[in-house]
Each structure stands twice: as C-alpha cells, then as structure tokens.
N, C-alpha and C positions, 0 to 999 in steps of 0.2 A: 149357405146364405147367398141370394140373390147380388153379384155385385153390383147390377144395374140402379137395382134399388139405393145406392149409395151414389149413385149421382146427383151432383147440382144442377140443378135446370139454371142455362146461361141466364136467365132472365134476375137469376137473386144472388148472382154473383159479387153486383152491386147494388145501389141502392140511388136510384135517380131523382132529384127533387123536378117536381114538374110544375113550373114556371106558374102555370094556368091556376095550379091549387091555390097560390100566393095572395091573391085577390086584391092586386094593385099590381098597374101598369108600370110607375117609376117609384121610388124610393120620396120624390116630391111627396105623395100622398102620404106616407109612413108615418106615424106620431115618434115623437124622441124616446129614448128608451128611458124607462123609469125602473130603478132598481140595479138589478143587477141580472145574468143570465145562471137561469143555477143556483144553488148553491143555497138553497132554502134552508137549510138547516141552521146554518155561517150566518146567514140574512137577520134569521131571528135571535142567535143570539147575540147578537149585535145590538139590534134594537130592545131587546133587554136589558142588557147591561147600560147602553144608555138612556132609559128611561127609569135607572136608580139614581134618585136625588142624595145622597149621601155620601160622607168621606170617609173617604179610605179606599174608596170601591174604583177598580181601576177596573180598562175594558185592555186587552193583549190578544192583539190580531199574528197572526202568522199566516204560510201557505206560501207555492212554490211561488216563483220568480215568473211576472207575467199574466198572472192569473185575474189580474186588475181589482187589488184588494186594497190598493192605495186609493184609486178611484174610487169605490165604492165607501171605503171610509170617509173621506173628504163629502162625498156626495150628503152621508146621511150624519154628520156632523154637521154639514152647512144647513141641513133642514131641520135640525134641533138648535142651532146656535141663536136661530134669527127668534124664537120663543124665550128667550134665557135670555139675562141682565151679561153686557158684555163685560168677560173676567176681567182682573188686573193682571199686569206684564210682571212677570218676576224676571232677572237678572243679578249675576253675578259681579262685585266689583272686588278692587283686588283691599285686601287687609296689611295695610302696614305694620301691624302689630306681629302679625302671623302670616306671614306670605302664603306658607303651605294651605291655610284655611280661609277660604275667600268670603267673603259675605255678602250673604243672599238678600235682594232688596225689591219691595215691593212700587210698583208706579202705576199712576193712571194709561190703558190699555193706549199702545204705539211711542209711548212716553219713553220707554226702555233704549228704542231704537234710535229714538232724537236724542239722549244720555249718551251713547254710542258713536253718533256722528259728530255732538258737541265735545267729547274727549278727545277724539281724532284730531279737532280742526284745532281743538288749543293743544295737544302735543307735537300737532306740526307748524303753529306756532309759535311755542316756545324754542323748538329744534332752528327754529329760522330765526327768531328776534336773540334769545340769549347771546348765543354765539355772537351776532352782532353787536350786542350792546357791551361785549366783553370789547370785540374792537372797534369799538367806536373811537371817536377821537379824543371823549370827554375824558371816558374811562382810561385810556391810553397817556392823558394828561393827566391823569390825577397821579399814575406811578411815575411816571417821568417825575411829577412836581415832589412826589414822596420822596425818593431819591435822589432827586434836583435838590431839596434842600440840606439832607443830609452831605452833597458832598459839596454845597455853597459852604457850609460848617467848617468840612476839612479844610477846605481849601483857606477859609478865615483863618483858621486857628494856626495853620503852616505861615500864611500871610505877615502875623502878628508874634510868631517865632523867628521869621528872619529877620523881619522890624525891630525887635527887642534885639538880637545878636549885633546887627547892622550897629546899633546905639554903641555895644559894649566893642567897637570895633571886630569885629567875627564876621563870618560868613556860613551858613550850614550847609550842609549836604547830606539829600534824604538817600541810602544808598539800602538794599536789601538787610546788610547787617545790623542797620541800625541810624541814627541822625551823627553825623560828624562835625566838630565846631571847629572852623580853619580862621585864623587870625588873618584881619587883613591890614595891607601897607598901601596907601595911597590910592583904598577903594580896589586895589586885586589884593589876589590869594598870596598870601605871603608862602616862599619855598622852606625848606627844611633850615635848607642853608643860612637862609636870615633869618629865619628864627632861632639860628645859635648863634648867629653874629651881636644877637640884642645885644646889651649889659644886662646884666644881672638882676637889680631892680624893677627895668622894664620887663622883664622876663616873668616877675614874681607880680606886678601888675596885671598884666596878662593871665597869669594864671590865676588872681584874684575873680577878676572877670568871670572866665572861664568857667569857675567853680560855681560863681551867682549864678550864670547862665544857663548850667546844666541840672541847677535845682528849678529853673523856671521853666526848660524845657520837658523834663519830668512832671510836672504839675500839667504841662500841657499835653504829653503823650497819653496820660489818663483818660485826658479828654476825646483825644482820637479814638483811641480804642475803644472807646464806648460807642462814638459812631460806628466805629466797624463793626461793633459788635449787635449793635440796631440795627446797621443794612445786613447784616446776615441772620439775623434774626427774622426780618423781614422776606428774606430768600426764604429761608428754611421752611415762613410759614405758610410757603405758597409752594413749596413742597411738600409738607406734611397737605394740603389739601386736594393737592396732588393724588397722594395716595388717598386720602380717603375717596376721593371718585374713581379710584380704580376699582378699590373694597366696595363700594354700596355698588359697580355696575357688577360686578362678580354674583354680590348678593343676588341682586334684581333679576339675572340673566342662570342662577344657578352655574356658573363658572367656577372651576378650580381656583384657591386663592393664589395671589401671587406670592412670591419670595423676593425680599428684600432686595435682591440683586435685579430682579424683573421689575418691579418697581424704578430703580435707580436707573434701568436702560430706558423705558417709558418717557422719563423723565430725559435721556440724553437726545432721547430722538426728539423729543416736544422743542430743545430748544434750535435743535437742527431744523426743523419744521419751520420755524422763525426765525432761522436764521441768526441768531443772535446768542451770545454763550450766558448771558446772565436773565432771561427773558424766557416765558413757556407760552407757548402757542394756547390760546383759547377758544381754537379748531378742535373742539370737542366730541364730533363726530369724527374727525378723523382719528382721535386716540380710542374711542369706543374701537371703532373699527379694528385699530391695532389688540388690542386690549381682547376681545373676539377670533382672532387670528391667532395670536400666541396661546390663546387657551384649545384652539384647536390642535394646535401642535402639540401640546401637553397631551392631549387627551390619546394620541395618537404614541407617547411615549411611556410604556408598560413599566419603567421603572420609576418616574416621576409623580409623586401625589399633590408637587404643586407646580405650578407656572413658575419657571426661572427665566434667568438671561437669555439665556441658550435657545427658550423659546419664542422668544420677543425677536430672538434678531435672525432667527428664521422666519419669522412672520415679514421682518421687513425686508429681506431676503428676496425672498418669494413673491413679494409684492413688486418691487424691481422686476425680480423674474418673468413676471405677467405683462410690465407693462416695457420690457425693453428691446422688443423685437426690434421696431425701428431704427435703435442706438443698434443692434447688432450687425441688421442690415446692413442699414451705413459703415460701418467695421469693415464689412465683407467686399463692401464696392471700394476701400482706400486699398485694403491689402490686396485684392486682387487685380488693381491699378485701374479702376471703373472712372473712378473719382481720383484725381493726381494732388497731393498733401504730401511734401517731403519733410521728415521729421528728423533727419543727419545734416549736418553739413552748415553751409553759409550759403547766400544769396543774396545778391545785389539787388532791391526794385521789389525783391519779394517777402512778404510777410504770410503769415498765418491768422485768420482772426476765426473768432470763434464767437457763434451768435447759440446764444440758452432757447430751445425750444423747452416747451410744457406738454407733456400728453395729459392732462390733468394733475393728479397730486405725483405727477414724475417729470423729475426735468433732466435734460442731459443736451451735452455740448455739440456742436454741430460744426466741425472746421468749415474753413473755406481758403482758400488762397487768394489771395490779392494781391495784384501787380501793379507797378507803373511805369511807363514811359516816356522820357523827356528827350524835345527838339528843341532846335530855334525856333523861334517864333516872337508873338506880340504878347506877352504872358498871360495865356489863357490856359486855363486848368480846366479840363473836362473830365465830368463823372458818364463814364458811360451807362451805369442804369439811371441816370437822368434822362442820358438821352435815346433811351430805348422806351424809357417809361417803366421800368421795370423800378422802380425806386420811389420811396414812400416821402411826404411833405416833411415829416421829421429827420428822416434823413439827407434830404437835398436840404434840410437848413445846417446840418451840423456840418456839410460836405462846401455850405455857404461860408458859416465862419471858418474853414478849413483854407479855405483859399484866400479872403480879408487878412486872417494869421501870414501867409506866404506875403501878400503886399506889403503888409505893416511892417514885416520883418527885412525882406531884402529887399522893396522897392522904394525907399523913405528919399534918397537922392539921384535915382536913374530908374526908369520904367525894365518889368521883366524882358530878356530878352527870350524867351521861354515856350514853348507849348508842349504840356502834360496832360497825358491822359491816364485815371485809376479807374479802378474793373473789378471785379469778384468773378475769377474764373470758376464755369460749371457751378452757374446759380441760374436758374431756371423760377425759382419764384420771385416775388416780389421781396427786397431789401428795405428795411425799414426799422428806424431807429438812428440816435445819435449816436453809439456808445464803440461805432466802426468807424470815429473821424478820427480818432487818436489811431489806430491803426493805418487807414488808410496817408497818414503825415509820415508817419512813421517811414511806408514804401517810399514815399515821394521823398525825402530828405536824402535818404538809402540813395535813389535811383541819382541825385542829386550831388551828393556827396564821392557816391563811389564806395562806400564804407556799406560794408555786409550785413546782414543781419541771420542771427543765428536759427536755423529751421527746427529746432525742438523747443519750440515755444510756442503758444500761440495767446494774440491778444483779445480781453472782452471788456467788456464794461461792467459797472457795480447795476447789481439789483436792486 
C-alpha cells in the first residue's frame, strides 16, 4: 500500500466558513431566527402533540442540558397559546380537615397568584395585629378588671370578718395555718396572761363569742375558697390554652409532640418573658420560635420520640448562647481589669450601678462604677456627664430631683456649705435614664457620711 496515498491534503484538515458565501455584510440585515436550529424530528413532534385537541394527552420534552429546548418549547406554545381560549389557574390550598391532602382549586387565569399574595398580606397581618391586640391596653384591662374583681371580693369578704370579730370583741389573724381569733382589751391584743387573769364568766363569755365567730368565719372561708378557686381556674384556663397552641403549631409545622413537662417549661419561660409569675406573654412569635427550637433539639436526640423539658431549655439555652457575646465580652474586660468593677470589700463615695441593655429578645446587666466627691463650697452638685453632654434629658432630670432632695433635706435652716461632683467612671456612651439617681444619692450620702458601701452589690431600677 502506497503510504502517501493516505495523506490529508492540509487544505481539508479543517473546514473554513467563508464570510463571502454568507451573503450579508452585518448581522443588521439577518431576519430573527424562527424555529429552532436542528432538530427536525423533536420540531415535529412537538408540533404534533400539540396540535391534539384532547384530554389526557400530555406532550414530555427531554434532551441534554443547553440544547435550548426550554426555548424552543416556550416559543412554540406561545404561538399556539394566542389561537386558544386562555386556560384557568389551578392551585393548591391547604385542607384543615386533612393536612396531608391539599385541595386543588380552580380560578380565573392570574387570579391564583393575586389568592397568593392576598394570603401573604393577611397572614402577615394577623402575625402583626393579633399579637398586638392581645397587648393592647383594653385587653390587658379586661384581665387586670377579671382579677381586679375577684380579689375586690376577697378583700370584702376579709373586710367584713374582721368587722363582725371587731363587734364580738376579737381581732383576726390571716396566718399560713389558717385564720386565728385573739380576744381583744382596750382595742389591742390581749396577752396569754390576761387572758387567764379574766374570771371565770368572762372567760365563758368569751368563749361564747368565740364559738359564734368561728361558725361565721367558716361560712365565710367557703366563700374565699371559691374565689381562689375561680382565679385558678381562670389561670389554668389560660394554661390549658396554652398548650393547645403548642399542639395545633406542632400539628401545622409536623413537629414532634410535646411532654407535659415541655409544656409546663414553655409556660415558665412565657411568664419570664413578661416578667411577671402569674401572667403569660402574648408574644406569640416568640414562643413559636421557642416551640421550633426545642423540637429541633428533640429531633437531634435519638432517644427521645417527644419534645420534653430538657429540650425547651436547651433551646433557651442556646438562644442565650447566640445572643450573649457582648455580656461575655464585657466579662473578659472586668476580669482582666480593662474595665475597673470591684465586687469584695467596702468603699467610701463608691457604688456599683447597673443599667439593663437589650440586644433584642436578650437583655443582660451592664455595671458601671460611680463615684463622688465632696468640698467646701456654695452647695453645688455637679453631674459630670451633664456637663460633658454625655447624659440624656431623663437623666439630668432625675439627677435634677437628686440635688432638690439634698437642699430639702439639709439645707431647710443654713445654705449647703458643699461642692459635689458624681461620674460614671469608663462610660464612653451616652447615660440615660432616671433609674441611676437612687444610685448615684446613694455615693453622694457614702462620700458625705463617711459610711462605706459594700462592693458586691450593685444598684438598678425596676423595668
């Protein structure tokens, strides 16, 4: 065999398009492409499938990635679409009756999508109004006035047991064990002692009483107990509702169910949340949230098939955990003397106050040290972040009645001979609030006095 003859002539090596054959100068003259490139086989059946007017008949495109088959579909649906009566929107809504099986609903075509957006906007606000309308002030006064009456009752009914004793000579006393009836002499409590000194008669007098008394205080304890037993009924049923919105968001959310003890944590932290021991927060997002947290931790525990304690208070745990950097930080600048806070000892002039920062749903204490220093003087009292500017209009007023308090007190028959100055050592922002003028009296009395104050304390105001 001739090897030569197995040569490629360099010329068909490749393969050159030549410009010239093209028969247009720029791409301007080109017409837009109609179709598709290729693919004639694909093309047609395509366009057969849709040009079968009947149901059931579905068209199932495939082919690699890139090959512009999305395109070409869209293309030649949008030029069958515009001959055709436009379809209706079907969509999915959710079945209360059956969660797992949604129900499918037919609407006038774009109507689906306005269904869609109108659901949005009222579940985000009811997410924004309920919540509020729980605290609002009406609603907040309607339980206050619930309970406000129930213990206007007690209080009657105590009222009109020491009234009725008062009459029989007695006095009571409500003590843990129970109501005690103490005979009185000249309007006080008479002692043991005179009460064996009586005679005899009076003695049996007394205890005539006594015995009236205690059958009419029995008639009345009935009555207490039944209120207590209606404000705790009235607890319970705002516990028990409680738990049912733990139960329907578990449902809703496919969440593990809770255990009674999970539950009863939910419920200790809602009243922590509010701050208050007899009262549950109706920051309802916030206990979702919890409620979501603790079932992640369940899920994450191979031995657990329900939500308990254990995991609730890992959830708030962790929640902490997330958000207490700052509170650590701060830690790390007192112990390693960044920030100067002495927590042993006594100190003249010096106190500790302590202002409540918030990083949103986490709050945690922030010391400070405060000092003051007293001369002779014309009795002027200076706040030095007044007079830096570092200090807020609420606080230069409580820092106002602070100093009114010092004249009222010692300068009623001779002017102060005095000049004080108090400070908030290593406070770089702005100071603001009243709730550091009781603190701040406190150094000034100290510095005043001479008398110490003890450095493992430190002062704040109510929330």
């Amino acid at each position: 065999m001739d090897i030569g003859s197995l040569e490629v002539p360099h010329g068909k090596l490749t393969k050159v398009c030549n410009p010239d054959d093209l028969g247009f100068e720029t791409t301007e003259q080109v017409p837009p492409l109609q179709g598709t490139i290729g693919q004639e086989r694909a093309v047609e059946a395509l366009e057969f499938g849709l040009g079968i007017d009947a149901p059931d008949f579905n068209v199932f495109v495939s082919g690699l990635v890139g090959t512009g088959r999305n395109a070409t579909l869209r293309a030649y649906l949008e030029r069958v679409a515009v001959k055709r009566e436009t379809p209706r929107d079907w969509g999915y809504v959710y079945n209360f009756q059956d969660p797992s099986r949604p129900m499918a609903i037919s609407l006038p075509c774009g109507m689906v999508q306005e269904l869609a957006k109108d659901i949005g906007e009222l579940v985000e606000s009811c997410q924004r109004d309920i919540p509020g309308a729980f605290e609002s002030e009406s609603y907040q006064h309607k339980i206050e006035e619930a309970m406000g009456d129930i213990q206007a009752k007690k209080t009657a009914l105590y009222s009109e047991l020491q009234e009725e004793a008062n009459k029989s000579g007695y006095t009571i006393d409500f003590t843990p064990a129970g109501i005690v009836t103490i005979p009185l002499k000249d309007g006080r409590q008479m002692s043991k002692e005179e009460y064996a000194a009586l005679p005899e008669e009076e003695r049996n007098q007394l205890k005539e009483k006594r015995d009236k008394l205690q059958h009419f205080i029995q008639h009345r304890i009935s009555d207490i107990r039944r209120l207590d037993k209606e404000a705790t009924q009235q607890a319970r049923e705002n516990m028990m509702k409680y738990a049912s919105f733990i139960a329907d968001r578990c449902n809703e959310s496919g969440l593990k169910s809770f255990h009674k003890t999970a539950v009863a944590r939910v419920i200790d932290h809602s009243s922590r949340l509010i701050e208050h021991q007899d009262k549950l927060t109706t920051r309802f997002i916030d206990v979702s949230d919890l409620i979501t947290e603790a079932n992640y931790w369940a899920e994450h525990d191979d031995k657990s098939p329900l939500v308990q304690d254990k995991h609730v208070q890992k959830a708030i745990e962790q929640r902490i955990y997330r958000s207490s950097l700052p509170e650590d930080k701060l830690h790390e600048f007192i112990q390693d003397g960044t920030i100067h806070i002495s927590t042993a000892g006594e100190s003249v002039g010096q106190v500790n106050g302590l202002a409540i920062l918030s990083l949103g749903d986490y709050l945690f204490g922030k010391p400070s040290r405060i000092t003051a220093r007293v001369s002779l003087g014309r009795g002027q009292v200076m706040n030095i972040e007044r007079e830096t500017q570092m200090s807020g209009p609420v606080h230069n007023k409580g820092f106002l009645i602070l100093t009114g308090y010092l004249t009222g007190k010692y300068g009623q028959d001779k002017p102060l001979s005095l000049s004080a100055s108090i400070g908030f050592e290593q406070t770089y922002d702005e100071v603001e609030g009243d709730s550091a003028s009781s603190t701040e009296l406190y150094a000034l009395l100290s510095t005043l006095s001479g008398l110490p104050i003890k450095q493992n304390i430190a002062v704040t105001g109510v929330r």
